[in-house]
Residue, then its C-alpha position, 0 to 999 in steps of 0.5 A: x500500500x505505501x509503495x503504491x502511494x509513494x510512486x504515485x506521489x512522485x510521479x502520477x500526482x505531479x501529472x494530475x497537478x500539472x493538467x488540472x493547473x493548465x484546465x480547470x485552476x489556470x488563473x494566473x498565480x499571486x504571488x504569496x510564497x515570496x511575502x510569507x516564505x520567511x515568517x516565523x514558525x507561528x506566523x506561518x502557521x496561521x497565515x497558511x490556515x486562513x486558507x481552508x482545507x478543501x478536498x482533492x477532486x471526486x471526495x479525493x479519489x483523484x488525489x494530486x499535490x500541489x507543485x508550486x507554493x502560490x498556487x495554495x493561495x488560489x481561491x480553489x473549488x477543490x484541491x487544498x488537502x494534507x499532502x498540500x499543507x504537507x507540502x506548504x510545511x516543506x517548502x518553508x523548512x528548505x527556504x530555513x535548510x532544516x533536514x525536512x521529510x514528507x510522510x505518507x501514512x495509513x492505519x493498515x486496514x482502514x483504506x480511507x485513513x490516508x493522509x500526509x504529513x511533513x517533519x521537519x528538524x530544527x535545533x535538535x527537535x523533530x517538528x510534525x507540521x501538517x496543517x500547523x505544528x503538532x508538537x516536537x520530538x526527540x527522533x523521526x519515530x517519535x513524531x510519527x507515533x504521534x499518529x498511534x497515540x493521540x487524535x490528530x486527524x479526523x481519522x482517530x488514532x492509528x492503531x496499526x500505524x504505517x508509515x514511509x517517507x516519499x520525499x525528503x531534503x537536506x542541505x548536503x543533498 
């Protein structure tokens, strides 16, 4: 299952981006990311939450992540999703050089329980940033449990949590 979601992150979902960028949301971008991209971790927290969370096309069934930050700030009919706040999270952590990965993860056997979540390393602690910052941690692994013991998402508690990063970024890469 995460195998799956990792190639179609990193190849299926930028193509799906790309036509429906090009058809349905080709507005000319504003230009946001330049203004925000340097906020502080709690500014940029609530600036990207004033956007509110819309689901991809079809109750997210044809699933796509956005490719470019601007194109967040678009007033969207659908496609401002985890993997897009996710994505919002990961693109402010490079702009610091922070090590920062993207996260895909489910609760094995709860097929609708998909979502997608960014960590990002800063001064010693792992930061687990979705739609805002959910705490810091001592490892990688501690972030992500996070989905197994607390209510984070509207899916619950992950009880048979799994996990795999399908994007990351570091300043010696």
């Amino acid at each position: 299952m995460l195998a799956w979601g990792v190639f179609y992150r990193r190849y299926i979902s930028p193509l799906i981006y790309w036509i429906i960028r090009k058809t349905i949301h080709s507005d000319e971008l504003p230009d946001v990311w330049e203004s925000i991209k340097d906020f502080n971790m709690d500014a940029f927290s609530d600036f990207i939450n004033n956007f509110p969370y819309k689901a991809d096309p079809l109750g997210g069934f044809i699933d796509y992540t956005i490719q470019e930050p601007d194109y967040f700030f678009l007033d969207l009919k659908f496609g401002r999703d985890c993997s897009d706040f996710a994505s919002m999270w990961f693109w402010w952590a490079k702009e610091r050089k922070y090590p920062v990965w993207k996260i895909l993860l489910y609760d094995k056997g709860r097929l609708k329980s998909g979502h997608a979540t960014c960590v990002f390393l800063k001064d010693g602690k792992y930061y687990l940033a979705d739609y805002s910052i959910r705490g810091k941690y001592d490892t990688l692994e501690e972030a992500m449990e996070q989905f197994r013991v607390r209510e984070l998402v509207a899916y619950g508690k992950y009880e048979r949590l799994k996990w795999r990063v399908y994007q990351e970024w570091n300043s010696k890469s």
